[in-house]
PyMOL Python script that loads the backbone (N, CA, C, O; Angstrom):
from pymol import cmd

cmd.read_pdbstr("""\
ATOM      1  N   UNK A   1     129.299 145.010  94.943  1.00  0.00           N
ATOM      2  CA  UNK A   1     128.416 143.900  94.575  1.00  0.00           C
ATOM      3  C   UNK A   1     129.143 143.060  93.537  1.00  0.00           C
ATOM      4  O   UNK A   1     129.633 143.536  92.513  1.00  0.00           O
ATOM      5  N   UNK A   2     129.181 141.683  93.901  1.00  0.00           N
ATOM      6  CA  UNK A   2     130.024 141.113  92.594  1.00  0.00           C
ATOM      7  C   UNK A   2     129.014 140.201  91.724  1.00  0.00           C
ATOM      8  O   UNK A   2     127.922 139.935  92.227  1.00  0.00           O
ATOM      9  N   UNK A   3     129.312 139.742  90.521  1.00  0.00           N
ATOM     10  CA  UNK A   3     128.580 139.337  89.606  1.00  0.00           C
ATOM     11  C   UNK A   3     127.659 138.021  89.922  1.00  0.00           C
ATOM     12  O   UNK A   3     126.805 137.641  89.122  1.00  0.00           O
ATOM     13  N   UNK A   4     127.887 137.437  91.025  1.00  0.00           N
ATOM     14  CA  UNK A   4     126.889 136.380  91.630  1.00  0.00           C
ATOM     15  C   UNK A   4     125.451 137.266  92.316  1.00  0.00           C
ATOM     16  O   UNK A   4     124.257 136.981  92.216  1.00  0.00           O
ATOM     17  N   UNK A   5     126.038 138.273  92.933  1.00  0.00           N
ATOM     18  CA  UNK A   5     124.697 139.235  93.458  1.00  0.00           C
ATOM     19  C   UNK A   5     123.748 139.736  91.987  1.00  0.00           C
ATOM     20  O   UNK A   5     122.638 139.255  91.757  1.00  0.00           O
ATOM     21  N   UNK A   6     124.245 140.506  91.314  1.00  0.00           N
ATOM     22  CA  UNK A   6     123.548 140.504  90.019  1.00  0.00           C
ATOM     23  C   UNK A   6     122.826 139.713  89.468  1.00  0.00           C
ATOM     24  O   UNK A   6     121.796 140.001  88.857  1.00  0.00           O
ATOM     25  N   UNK A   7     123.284 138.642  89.622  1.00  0.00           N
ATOM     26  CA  UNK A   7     122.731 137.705  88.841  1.00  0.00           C
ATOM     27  C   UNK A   7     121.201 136.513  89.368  1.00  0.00           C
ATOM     28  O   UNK A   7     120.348 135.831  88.801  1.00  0.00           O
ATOM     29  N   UNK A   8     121.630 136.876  90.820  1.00  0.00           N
ATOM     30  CA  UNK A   8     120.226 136.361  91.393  1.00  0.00           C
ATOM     31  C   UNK A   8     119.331 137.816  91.568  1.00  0.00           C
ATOM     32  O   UNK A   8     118.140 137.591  91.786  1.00  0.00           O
ATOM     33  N   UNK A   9     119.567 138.745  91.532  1.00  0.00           N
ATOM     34  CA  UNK A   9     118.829 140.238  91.516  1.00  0.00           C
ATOM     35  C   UNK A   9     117.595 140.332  90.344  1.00  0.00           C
ATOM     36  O   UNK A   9     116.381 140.536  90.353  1.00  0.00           O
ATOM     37  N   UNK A  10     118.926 139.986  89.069  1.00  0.00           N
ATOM     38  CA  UNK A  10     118.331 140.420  87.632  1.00  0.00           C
ATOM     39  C   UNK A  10     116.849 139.037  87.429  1.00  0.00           C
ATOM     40  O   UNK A  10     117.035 137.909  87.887  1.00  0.00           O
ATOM     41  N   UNK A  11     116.123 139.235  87.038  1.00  0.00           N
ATOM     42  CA  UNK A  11     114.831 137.916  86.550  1.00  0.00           C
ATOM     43  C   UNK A  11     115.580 137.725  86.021  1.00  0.00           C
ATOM     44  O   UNK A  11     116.563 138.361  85.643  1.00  0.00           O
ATOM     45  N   UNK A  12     114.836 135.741  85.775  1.00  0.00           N
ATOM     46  CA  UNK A  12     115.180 135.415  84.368  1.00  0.00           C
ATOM     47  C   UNK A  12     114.807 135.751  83.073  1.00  0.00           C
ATOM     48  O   UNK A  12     113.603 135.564  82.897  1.00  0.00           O
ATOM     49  N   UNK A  13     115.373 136.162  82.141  1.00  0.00           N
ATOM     50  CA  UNK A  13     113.995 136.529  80.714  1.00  0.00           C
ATOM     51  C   UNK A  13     113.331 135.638  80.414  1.00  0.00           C
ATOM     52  O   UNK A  13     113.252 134.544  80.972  1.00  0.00           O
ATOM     53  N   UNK A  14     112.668 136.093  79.303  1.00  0.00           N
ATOM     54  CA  UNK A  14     111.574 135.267  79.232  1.00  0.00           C
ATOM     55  C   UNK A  14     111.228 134.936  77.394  1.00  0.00           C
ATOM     56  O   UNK A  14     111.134 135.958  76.713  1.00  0.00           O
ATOM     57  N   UNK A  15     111.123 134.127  76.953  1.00  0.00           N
ATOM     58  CA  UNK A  15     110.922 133.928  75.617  1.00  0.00           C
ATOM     59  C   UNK A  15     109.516 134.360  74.935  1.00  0.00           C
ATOM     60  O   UNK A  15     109.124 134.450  73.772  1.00  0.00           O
ATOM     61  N   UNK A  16     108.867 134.617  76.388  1.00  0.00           N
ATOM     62  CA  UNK A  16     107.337 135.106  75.551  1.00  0.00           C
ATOM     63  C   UNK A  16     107.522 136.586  74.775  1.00  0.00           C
ATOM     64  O   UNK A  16     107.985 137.524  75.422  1.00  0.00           O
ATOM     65  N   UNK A  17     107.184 136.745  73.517  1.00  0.00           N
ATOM     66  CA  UNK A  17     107.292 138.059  73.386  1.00  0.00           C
ATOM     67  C   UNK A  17     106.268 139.245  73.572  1.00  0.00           C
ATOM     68  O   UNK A  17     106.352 140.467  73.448  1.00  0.00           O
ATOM     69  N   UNK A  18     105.124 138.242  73.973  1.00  0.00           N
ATOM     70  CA  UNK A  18     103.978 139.272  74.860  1.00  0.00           C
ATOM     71  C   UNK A  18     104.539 139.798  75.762  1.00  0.00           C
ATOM     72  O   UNK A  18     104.514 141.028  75.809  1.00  0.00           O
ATOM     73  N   UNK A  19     105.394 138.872  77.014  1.00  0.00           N
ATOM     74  CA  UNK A  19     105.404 139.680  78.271  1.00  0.00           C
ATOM     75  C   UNK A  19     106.851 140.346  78.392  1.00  0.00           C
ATOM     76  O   UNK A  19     107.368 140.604  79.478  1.00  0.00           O
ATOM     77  N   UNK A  20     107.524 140.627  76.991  1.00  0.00           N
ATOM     78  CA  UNK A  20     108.537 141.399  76.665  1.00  0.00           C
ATOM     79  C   UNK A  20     107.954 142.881  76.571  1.00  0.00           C
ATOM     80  O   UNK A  20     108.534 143.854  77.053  1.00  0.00           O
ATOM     81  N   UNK A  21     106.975 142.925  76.026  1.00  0.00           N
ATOM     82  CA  UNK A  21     106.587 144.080  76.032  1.00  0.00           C
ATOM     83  C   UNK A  21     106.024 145.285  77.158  1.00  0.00           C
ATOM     84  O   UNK A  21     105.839 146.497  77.266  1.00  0.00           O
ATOM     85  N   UNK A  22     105.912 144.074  77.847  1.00  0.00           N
ATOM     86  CA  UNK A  22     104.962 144.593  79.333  1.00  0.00           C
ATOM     87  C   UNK A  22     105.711 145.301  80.135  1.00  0.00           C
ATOM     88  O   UNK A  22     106.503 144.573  80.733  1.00  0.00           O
ATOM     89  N   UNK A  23     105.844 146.864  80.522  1.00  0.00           N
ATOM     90  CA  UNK A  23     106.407 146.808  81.621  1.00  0.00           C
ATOM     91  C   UNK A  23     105.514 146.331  83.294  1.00  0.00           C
ATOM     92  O   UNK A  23     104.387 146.074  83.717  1.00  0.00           O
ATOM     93  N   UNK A  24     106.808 146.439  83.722  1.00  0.00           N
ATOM     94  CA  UNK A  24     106.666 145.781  85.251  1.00  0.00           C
ATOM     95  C   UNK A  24     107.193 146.672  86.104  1.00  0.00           C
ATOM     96  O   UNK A  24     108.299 147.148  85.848  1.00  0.00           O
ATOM     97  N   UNK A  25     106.324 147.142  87.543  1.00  0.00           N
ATOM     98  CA  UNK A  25     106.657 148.019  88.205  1.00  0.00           C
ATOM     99  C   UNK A  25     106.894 147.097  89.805  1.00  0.00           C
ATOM    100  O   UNK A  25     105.976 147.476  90.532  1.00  0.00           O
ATOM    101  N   UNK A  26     107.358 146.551  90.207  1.00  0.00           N
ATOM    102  CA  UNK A  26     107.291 145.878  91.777  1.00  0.00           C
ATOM    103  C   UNK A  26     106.807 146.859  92.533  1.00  0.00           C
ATOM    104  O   UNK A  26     107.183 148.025  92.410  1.00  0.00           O
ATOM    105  N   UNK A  27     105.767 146.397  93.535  1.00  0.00           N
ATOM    106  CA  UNK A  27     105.049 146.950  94.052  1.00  0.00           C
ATOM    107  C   UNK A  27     105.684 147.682  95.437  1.00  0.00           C
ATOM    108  O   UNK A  27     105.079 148.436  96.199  1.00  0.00           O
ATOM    109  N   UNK A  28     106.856 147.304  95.513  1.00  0.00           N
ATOM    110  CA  UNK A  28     107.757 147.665  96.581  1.00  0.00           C
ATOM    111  C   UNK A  28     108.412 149.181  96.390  1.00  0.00           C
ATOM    112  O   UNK A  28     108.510 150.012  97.292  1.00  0.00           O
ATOM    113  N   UNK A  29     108.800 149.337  95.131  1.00  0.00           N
ATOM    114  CA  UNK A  29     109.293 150.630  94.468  1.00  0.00           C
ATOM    115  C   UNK A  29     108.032 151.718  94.457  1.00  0.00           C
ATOM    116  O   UNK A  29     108.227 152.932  94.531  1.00  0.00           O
ATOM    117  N   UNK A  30     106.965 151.230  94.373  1.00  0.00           N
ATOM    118  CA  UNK A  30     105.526 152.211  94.427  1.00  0.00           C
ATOM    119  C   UNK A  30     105.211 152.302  95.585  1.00  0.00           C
ATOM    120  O   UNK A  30     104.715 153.390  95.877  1.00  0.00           O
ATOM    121  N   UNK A  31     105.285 151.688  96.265  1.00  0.00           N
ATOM    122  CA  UNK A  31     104.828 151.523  97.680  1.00  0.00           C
ATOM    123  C   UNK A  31     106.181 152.615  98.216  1.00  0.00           C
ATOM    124  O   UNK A  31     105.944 153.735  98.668  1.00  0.00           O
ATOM    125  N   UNK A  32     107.563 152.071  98.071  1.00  0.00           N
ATOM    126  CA  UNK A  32     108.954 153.092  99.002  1.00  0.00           C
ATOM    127  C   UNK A  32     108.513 153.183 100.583  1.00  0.00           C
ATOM    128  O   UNK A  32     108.573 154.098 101.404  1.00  0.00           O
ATOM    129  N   UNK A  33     107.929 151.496 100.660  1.00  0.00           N
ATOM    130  CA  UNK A  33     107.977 151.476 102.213  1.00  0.00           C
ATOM    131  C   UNK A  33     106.852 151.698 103.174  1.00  0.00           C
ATOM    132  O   UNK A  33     106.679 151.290 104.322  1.00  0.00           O
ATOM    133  N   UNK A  34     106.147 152.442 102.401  1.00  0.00           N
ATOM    134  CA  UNK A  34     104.789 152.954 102.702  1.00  0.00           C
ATOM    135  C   UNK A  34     103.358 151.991 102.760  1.00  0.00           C
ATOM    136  O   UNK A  34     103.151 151.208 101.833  1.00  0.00           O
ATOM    137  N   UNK A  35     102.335 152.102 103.964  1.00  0.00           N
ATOM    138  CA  UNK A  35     101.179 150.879 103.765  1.00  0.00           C
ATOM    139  C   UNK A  35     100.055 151.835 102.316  1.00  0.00           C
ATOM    140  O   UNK A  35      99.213 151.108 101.790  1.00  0.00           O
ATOM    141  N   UNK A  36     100.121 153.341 101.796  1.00  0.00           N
ATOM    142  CA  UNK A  36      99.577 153.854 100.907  1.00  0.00           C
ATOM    143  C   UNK A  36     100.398 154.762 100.370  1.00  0.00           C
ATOM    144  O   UNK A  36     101.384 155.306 100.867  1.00  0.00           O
ATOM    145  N   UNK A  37      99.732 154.926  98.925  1.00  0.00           N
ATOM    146  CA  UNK A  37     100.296 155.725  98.167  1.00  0.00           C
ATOM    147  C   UNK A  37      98.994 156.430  97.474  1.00  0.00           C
ATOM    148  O   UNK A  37      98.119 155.631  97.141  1.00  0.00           O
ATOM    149  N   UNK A  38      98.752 157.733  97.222  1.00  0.00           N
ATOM    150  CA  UNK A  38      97.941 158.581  96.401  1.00  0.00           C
ATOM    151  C   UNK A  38      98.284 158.197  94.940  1.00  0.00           C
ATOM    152  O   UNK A  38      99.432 157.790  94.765  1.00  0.00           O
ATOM    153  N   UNK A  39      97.827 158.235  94.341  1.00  0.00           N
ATOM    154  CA  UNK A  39      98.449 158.438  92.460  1.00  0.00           C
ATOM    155  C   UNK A  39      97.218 158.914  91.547  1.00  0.00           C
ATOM    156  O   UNK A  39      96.127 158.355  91.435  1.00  0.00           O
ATOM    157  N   UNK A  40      97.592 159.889  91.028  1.00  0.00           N
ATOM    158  CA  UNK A  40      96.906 161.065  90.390  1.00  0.00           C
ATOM    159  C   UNK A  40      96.579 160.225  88.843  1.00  0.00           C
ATOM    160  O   UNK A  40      97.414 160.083  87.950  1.00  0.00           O
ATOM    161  N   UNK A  41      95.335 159.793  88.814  1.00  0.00           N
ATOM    162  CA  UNK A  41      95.507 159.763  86.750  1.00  0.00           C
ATOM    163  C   UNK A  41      94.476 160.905  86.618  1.00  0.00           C
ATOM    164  O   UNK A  41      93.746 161.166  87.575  1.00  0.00           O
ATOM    165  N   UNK A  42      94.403 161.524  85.576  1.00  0.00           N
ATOM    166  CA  UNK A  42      93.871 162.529  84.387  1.00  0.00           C
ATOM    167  C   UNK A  42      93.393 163.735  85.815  1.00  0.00           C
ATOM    168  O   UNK A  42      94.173 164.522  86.350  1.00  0.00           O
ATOM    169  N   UNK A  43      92.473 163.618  86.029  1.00  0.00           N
ATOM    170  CA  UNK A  43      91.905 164.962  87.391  1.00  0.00           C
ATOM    171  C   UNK A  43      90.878 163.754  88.304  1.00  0.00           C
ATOM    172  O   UNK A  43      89.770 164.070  88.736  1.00  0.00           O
ATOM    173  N   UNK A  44      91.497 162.323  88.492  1.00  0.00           N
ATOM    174  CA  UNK A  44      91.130 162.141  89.347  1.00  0.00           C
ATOM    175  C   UNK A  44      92.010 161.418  90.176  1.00  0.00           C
ATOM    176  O   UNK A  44      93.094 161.031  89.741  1.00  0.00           O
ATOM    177  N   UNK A  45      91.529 161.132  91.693  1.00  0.00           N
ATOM    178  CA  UNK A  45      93.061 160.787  92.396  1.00  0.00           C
ATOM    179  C   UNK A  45      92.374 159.231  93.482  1.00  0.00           C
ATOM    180  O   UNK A  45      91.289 158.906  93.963  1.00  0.00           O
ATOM    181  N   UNK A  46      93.616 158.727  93.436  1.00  0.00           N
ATOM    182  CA  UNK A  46      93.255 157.114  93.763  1.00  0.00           C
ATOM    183  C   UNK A  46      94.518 156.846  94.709  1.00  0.00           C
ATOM    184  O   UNK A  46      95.666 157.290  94.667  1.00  0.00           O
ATOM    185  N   UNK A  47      93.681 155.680  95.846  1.00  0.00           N
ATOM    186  CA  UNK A  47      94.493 155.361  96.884  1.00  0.00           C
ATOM    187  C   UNK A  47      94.766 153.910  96.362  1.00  0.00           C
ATOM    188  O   UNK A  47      93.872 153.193  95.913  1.00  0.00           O
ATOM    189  N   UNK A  48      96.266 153.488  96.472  1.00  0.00           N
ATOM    190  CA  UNK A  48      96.652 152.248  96.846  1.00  0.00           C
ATOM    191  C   UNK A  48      97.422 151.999  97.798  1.00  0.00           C
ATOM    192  O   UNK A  48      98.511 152.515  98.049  1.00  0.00           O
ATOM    193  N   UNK A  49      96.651 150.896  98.550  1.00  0.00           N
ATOM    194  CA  UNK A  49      97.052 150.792 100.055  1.00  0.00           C
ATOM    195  C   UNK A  49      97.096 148.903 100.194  1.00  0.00           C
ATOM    196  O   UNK A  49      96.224 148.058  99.992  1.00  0.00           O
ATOM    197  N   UNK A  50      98.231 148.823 100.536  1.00  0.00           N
ATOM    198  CA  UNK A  50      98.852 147.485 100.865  1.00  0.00           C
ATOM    199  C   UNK A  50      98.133 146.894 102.068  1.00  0.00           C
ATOM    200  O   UNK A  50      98.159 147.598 103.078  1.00  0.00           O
ATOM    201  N   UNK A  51      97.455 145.653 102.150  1.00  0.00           N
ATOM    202  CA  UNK A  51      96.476 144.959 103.569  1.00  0.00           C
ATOM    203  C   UNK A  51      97.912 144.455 104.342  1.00  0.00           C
ATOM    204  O   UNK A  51      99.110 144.531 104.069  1.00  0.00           O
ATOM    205  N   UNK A  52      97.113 143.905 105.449  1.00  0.00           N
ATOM    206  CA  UNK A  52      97.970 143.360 106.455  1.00  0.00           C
ATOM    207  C   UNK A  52      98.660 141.691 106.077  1.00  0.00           C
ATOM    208  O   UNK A  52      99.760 141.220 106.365  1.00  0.00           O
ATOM    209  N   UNK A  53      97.390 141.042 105.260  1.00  0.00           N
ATOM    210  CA  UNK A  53      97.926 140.337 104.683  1.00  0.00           C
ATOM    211  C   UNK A  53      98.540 140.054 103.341  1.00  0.00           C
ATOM    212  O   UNK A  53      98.390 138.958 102.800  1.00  0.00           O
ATOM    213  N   UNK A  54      99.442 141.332 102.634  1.00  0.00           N
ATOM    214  CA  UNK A  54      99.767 141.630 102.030  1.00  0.00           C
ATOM    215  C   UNK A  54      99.555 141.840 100.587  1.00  0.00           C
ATOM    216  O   UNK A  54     100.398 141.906  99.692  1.00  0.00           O
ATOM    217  N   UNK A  55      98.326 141.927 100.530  1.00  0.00           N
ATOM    218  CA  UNK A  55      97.128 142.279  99.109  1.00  0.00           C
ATOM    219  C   UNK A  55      97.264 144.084  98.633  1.00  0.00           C
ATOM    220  O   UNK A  55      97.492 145.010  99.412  1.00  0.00           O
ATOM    221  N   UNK A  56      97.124 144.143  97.681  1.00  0.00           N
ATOM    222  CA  UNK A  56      97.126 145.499  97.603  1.00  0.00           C
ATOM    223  C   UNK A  56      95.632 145.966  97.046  1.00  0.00           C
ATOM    224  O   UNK A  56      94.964 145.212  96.337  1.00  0.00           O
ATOM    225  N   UNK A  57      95.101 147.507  97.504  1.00  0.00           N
ATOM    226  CA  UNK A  57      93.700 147.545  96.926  1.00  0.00           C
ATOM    227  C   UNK A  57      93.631 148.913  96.600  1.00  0.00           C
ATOM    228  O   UNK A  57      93.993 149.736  97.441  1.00  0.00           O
ATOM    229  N   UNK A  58      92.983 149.475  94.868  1.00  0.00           N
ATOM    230  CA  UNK A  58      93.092 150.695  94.210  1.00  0.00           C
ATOM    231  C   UNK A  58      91.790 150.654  94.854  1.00  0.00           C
ATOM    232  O   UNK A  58      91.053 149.676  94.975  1.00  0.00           O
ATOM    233  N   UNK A  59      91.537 152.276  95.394  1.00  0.00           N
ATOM    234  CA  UNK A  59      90.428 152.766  95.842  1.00  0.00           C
ATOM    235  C   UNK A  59      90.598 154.121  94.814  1.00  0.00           C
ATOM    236  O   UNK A  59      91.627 154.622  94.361  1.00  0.00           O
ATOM    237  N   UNK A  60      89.462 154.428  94.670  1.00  0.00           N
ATOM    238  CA  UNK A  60      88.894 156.268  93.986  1.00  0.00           C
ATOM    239  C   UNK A  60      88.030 156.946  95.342  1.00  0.00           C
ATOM    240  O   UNK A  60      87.543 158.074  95.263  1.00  0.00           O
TER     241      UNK A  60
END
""", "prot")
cmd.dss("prot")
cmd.show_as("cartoon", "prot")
cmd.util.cbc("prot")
cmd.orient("prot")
């Protein structure tokens, strides 16, 4: 990969220092391809599942 690929890869930053703080997960890396994913918080467990028209929706 040479340093032109990187460089359209990487965002641009950003000067806000609110949304410095924020992480950010792309929904593509949670998803790994998949139309659902299970994800466990505390002892209860929740579906997120990607629509056809490409919306995503947390179900319990």
């Amino acid at each position: 990969m040479n340093t032109s690929d990187q460089e359209q890869k990487t965002p641009a930053p950003t000067s806000d220092p609110i949304n410095m703080l924020k992480r950010t997960i792309p929904s593509e890396e949670i998803l790994a391809g998949e139309k659902e994913v299970w994800i466990q918080h505390g002892d209860a467990i929740y579906r997120l599942c990607e629509t056809k028209s490409g919306k995503l929706i947390l179900q319990k």
